[in-house]
N, CA, C and O atoms as a GROMACS GRO file, in nm:
protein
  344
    1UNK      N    1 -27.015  10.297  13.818
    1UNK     CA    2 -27.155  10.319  13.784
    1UNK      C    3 -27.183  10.469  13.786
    1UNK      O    4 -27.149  10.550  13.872
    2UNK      N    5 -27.262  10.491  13.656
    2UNK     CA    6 -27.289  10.647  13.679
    2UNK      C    7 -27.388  10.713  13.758
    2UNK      O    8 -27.500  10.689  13.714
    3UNK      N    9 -27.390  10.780  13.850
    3UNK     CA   10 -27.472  10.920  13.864
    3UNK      C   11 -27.606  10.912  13.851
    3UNK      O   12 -27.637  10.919  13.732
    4UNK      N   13 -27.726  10.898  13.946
    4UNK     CA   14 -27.865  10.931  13.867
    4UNK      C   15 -27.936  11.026  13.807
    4UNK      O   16 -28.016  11.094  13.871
    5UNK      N   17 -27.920  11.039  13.702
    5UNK     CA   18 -27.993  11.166  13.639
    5UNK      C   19 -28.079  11.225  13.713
    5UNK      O   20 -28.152  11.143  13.768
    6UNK      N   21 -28.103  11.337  13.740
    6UNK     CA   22 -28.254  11.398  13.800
    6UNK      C   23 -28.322  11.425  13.706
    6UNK      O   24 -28.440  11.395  13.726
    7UNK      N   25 -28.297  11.485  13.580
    7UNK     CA   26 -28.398  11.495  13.489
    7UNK      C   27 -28.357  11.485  13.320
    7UNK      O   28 -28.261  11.541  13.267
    8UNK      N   29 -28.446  11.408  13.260
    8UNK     CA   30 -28.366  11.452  13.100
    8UNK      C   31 -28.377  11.562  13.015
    8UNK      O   32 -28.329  11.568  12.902
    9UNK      N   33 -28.447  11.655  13.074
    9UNK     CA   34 -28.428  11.768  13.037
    9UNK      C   35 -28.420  11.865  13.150
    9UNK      O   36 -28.499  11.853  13.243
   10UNK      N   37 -28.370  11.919  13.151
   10UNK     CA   38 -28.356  12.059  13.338
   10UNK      C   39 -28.415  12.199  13.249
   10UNK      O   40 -28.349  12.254  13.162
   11UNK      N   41 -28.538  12.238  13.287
   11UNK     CA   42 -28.562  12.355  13.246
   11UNK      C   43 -28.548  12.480  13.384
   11UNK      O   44 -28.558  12.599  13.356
   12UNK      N   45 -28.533  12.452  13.476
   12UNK     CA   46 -28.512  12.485  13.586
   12UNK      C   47 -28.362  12.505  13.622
   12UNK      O   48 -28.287  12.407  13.614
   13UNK      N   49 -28.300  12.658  13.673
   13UNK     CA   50 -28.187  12.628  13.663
   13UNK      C   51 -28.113  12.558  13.851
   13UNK      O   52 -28.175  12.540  13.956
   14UNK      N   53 -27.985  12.539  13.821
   14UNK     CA   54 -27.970  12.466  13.934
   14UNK      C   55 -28.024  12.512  14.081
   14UNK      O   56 -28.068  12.461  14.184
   15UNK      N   57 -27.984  12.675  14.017
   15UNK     CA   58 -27.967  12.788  14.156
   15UNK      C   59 -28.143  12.750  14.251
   15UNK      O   60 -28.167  12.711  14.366
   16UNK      N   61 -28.218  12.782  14.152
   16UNK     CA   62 -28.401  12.774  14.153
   16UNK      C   63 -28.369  12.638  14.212
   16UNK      O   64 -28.380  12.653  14.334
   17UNK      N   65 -28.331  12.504  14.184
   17UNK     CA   66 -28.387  12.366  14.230
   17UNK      C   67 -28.337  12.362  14.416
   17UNK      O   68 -28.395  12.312  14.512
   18UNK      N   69 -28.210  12.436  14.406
   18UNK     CA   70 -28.113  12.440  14.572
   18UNK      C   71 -28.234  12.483  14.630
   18UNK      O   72 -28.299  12.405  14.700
   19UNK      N   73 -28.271  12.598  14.608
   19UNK     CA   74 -28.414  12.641  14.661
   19UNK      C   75 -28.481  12.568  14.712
   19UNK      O   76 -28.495  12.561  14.834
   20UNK      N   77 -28.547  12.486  14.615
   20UNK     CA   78 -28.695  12.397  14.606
   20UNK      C   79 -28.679  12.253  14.672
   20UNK      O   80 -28.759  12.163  14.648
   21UNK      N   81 -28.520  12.232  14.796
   21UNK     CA   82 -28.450  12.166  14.849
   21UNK      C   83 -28.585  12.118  14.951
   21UNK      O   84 -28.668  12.198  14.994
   22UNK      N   85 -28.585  11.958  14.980
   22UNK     CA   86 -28.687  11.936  15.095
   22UNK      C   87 -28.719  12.009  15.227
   22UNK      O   88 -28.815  12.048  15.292
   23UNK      N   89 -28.524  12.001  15.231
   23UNK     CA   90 -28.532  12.095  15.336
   23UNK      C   91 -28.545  12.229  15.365
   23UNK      O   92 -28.553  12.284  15.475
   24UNK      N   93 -28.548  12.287  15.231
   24UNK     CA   94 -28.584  12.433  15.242
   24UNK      C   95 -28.738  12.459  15.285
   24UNK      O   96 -28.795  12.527  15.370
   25UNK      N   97 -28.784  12.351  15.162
   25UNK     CA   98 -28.958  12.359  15.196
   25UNK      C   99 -29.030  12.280  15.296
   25UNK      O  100 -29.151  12.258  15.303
   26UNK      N  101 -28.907  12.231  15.396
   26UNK     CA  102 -28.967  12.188  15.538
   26UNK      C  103 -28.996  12.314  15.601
   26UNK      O  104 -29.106  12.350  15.643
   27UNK      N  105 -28.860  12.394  15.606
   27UNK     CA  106 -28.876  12.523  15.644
   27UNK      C  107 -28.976  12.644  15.611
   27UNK      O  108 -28.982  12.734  15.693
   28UNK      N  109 -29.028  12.649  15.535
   28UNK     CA  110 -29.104  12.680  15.496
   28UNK      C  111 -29.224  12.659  15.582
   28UNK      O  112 -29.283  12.737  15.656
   29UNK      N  113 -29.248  12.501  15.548
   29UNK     CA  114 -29.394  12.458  15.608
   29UNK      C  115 -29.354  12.539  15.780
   29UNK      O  116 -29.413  12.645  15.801
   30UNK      N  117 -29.309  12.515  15.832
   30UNK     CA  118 -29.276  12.503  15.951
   30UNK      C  119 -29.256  12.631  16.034
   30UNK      O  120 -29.260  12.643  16.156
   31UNK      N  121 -29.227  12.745  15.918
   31UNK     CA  122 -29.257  12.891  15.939
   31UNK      C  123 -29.416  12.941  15.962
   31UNK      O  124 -29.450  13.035  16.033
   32UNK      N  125 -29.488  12.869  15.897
   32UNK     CA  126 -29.618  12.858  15.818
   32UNK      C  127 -29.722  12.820  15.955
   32UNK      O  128 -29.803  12.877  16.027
   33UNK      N  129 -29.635  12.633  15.929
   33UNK     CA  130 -29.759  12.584  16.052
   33UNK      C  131 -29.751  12.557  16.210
   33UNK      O  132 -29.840  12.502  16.275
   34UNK      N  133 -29.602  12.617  16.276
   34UNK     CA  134 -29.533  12.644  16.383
   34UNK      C  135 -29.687  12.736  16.487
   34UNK      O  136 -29.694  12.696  16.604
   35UNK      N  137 -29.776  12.825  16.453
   35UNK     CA  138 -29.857  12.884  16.529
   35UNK      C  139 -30.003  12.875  16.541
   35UNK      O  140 -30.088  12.941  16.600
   36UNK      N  141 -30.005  12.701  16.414
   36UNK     CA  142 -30.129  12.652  16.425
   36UNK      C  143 -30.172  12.492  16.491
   36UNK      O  144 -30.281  12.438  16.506
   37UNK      N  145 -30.010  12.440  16.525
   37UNK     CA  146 -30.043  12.328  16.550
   37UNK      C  147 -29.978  12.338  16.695
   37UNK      O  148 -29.895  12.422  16.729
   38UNK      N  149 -30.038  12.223  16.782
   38UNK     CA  150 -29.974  12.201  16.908
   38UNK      C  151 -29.853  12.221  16.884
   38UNK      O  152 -29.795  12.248  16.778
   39UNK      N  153 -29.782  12.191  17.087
   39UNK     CA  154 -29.672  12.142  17.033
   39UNK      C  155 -29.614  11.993  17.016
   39UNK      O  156 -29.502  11.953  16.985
   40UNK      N  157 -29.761  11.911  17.054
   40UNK     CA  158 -29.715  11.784  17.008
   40UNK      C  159 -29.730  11.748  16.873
   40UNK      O  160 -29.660  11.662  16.820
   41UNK      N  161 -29.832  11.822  16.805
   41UNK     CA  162 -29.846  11.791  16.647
   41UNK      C  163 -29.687  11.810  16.584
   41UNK      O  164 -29.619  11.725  16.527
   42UNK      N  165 -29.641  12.006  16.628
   42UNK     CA  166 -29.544  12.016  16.573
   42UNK      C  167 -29.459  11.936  16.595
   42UNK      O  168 -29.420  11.896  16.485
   43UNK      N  169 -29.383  11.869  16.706
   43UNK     CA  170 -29.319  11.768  16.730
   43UNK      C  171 -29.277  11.633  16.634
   43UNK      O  172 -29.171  11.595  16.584
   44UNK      N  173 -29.413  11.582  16.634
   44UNK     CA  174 -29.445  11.470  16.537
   44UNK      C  175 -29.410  11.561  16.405
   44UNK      O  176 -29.308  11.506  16.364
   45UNK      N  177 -29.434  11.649  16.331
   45UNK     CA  178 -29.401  11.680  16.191
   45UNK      C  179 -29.241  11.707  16.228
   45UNK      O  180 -29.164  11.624  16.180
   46UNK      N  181 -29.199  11.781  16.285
   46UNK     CA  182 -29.037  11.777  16.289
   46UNK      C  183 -28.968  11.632  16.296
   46UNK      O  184 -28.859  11.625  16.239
   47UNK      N  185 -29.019  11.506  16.364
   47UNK     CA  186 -28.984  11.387  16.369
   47UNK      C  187 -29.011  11.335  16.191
   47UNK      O  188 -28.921  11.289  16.121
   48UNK      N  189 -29.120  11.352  16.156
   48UNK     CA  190 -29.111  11.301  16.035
   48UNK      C  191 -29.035  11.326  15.913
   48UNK      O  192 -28.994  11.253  15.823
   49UNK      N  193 -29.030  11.462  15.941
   49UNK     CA  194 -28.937  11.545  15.839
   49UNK      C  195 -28.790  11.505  15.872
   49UNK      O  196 -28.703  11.495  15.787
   50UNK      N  197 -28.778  11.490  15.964
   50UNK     CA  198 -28.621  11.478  15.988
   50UNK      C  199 -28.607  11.286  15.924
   50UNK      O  200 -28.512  11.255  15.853
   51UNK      N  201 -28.693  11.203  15.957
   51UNK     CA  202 -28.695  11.068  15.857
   51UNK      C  203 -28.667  11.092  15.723
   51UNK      O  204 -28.580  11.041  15.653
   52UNK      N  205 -28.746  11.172  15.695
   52UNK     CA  206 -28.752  11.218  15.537
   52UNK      C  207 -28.654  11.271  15.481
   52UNK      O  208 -28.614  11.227  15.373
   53UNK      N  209 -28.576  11.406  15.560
   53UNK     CA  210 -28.441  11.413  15.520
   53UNK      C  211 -28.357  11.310  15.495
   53UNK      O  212 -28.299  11.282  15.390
   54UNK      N  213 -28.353  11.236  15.637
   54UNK     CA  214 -28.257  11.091  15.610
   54UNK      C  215 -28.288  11.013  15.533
   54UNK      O  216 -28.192  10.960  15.478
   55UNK      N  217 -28.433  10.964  15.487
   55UNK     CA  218 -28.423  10.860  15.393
   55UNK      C  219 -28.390  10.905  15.268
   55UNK      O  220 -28.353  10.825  15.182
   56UNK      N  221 -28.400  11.073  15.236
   56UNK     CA  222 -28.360  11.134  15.094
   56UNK      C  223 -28.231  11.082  15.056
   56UNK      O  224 -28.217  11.025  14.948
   57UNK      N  225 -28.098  11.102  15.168
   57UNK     CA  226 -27.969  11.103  15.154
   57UNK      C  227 -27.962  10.993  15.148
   57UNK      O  228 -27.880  10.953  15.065
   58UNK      N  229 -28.033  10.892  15.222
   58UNK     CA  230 -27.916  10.794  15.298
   58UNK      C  231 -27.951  10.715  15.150
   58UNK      O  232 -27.858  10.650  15.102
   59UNK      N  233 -28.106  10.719  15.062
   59UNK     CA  234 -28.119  10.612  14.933
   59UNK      C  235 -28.097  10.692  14.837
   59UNK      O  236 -28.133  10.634  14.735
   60UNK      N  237 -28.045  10.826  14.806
   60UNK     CA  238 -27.995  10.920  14.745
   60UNK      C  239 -28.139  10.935  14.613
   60UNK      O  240 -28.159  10.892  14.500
   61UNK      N  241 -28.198  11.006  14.696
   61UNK     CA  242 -28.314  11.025  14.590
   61UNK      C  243 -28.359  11.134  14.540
   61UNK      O  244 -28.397  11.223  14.617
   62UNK      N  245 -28.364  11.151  14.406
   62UNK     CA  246 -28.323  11.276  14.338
   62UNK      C  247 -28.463  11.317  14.265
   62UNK      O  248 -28.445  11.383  14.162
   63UNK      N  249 -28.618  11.286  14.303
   63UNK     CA  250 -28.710  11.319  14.272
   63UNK      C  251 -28.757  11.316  14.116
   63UNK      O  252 -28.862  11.351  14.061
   64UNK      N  253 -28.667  11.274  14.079
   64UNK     CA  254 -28.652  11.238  13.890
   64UNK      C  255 -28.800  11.162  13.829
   64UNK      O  256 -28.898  11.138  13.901
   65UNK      N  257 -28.794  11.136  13.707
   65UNK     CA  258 -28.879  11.067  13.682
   65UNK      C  259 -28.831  10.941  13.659
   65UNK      O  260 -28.908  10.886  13.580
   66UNK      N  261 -28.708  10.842  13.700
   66UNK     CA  262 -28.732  10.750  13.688
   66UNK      C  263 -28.752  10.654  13.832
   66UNK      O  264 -28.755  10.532  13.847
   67UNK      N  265 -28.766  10.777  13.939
   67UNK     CA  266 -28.832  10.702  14.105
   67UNK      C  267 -28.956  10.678  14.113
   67UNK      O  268 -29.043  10.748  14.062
   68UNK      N  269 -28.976  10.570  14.180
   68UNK     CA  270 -29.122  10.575  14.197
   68UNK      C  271 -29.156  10.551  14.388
   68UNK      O  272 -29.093  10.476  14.463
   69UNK      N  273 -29.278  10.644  14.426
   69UNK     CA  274 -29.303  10.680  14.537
   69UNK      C  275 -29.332  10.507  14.626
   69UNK      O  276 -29.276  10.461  14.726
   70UNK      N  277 -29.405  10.467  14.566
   70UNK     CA  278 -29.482  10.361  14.582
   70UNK      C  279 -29.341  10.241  14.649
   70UNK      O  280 -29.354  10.160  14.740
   71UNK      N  281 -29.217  10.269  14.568
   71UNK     CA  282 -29.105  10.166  14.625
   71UNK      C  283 -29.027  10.206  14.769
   71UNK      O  284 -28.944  10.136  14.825
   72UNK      N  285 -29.076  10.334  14.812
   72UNK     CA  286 -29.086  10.394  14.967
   72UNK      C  287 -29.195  10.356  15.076
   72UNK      O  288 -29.172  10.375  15.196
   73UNK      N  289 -29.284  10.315  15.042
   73UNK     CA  290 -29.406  10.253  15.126
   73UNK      C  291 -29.354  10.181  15.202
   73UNK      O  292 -29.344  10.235  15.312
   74UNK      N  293 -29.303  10.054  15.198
   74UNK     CA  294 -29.289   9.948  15.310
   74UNK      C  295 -29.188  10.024  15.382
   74UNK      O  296 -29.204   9.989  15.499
   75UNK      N  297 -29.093  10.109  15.376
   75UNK     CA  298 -28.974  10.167  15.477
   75UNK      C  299 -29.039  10.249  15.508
   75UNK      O  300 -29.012  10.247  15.628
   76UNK      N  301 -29.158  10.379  15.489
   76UNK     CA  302 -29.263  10.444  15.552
   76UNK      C  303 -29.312  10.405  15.669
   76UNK      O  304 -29.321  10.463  15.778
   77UNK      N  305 -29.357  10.242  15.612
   77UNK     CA  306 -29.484  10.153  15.675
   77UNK      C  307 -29.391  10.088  15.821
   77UNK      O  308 -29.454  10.031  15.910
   78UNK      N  309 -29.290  10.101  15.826
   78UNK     CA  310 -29.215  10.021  15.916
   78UNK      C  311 -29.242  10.106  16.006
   78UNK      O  312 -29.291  10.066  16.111
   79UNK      N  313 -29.209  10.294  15.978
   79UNK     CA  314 -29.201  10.371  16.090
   79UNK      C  315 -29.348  10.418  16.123
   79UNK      O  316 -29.385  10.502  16.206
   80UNK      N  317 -29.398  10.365  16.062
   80UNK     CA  318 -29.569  10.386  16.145
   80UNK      C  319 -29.634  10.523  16.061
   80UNK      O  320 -29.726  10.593  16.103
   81UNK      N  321 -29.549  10.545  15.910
   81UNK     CA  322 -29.575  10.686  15.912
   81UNK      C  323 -29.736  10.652  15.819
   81UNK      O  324 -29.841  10.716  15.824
   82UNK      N  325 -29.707  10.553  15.753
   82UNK     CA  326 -29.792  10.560  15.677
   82UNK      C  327 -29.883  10.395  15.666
   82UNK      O  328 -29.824  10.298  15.714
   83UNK      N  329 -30.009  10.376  15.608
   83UNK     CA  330 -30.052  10.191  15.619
   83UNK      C  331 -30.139  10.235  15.533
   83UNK      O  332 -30.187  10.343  15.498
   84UNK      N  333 -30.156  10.048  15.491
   84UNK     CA  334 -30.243  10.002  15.420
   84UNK      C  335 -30.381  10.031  15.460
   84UNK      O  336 -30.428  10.005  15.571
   85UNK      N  337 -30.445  10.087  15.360
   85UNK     CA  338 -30.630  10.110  15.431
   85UNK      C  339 -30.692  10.022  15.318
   85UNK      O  340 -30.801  10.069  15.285
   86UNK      N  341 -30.664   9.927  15.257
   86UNK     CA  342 -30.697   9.844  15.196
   86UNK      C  343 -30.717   9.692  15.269
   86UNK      O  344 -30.755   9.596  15.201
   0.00000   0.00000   0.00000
């Protein structure tokens, strides 16, 4: 079986996307919001982010347009990150 496309067209070159890596722009946030939040807030965002890394790899998800966010909810919803307000 082949490979999931990330995009059908890449106008972006690879070097720019390594960049724009979750985990780069965890880092980021985390440079950012490290001197505005507790340290239990920060805590809880390092716990989530580190889910988020893992669920990237472990269902190999490549942010493409043929994923959809919505088929991540119930594995969200298990870890309490996210619920129904409906």
């Amino acid at each position: 079986m082949s490979e999931k496309k990330r995009y059908n067209t890449q106008v972006i070159s690879d070097e720019i996307l390594e960049k724009l890596s979750l985990e780069n722009r965890y880092k980021f946030v985390n440079d950012n919001l490290s001197t505005i939040l507790t340290d239990k807030q920060f805590s809880f965002l390092k716990q989530v982010q580190e889910y988020c890394l893992n669920y990237e790899k472990k269902n190999k998800i490549t942010h493409g347009p043929d994923e959809d966010i919505y088929d991540w909810y119930a594995d969200f919803g298990k870890e309490g990150y996210i619920t129904d307000l409906i």
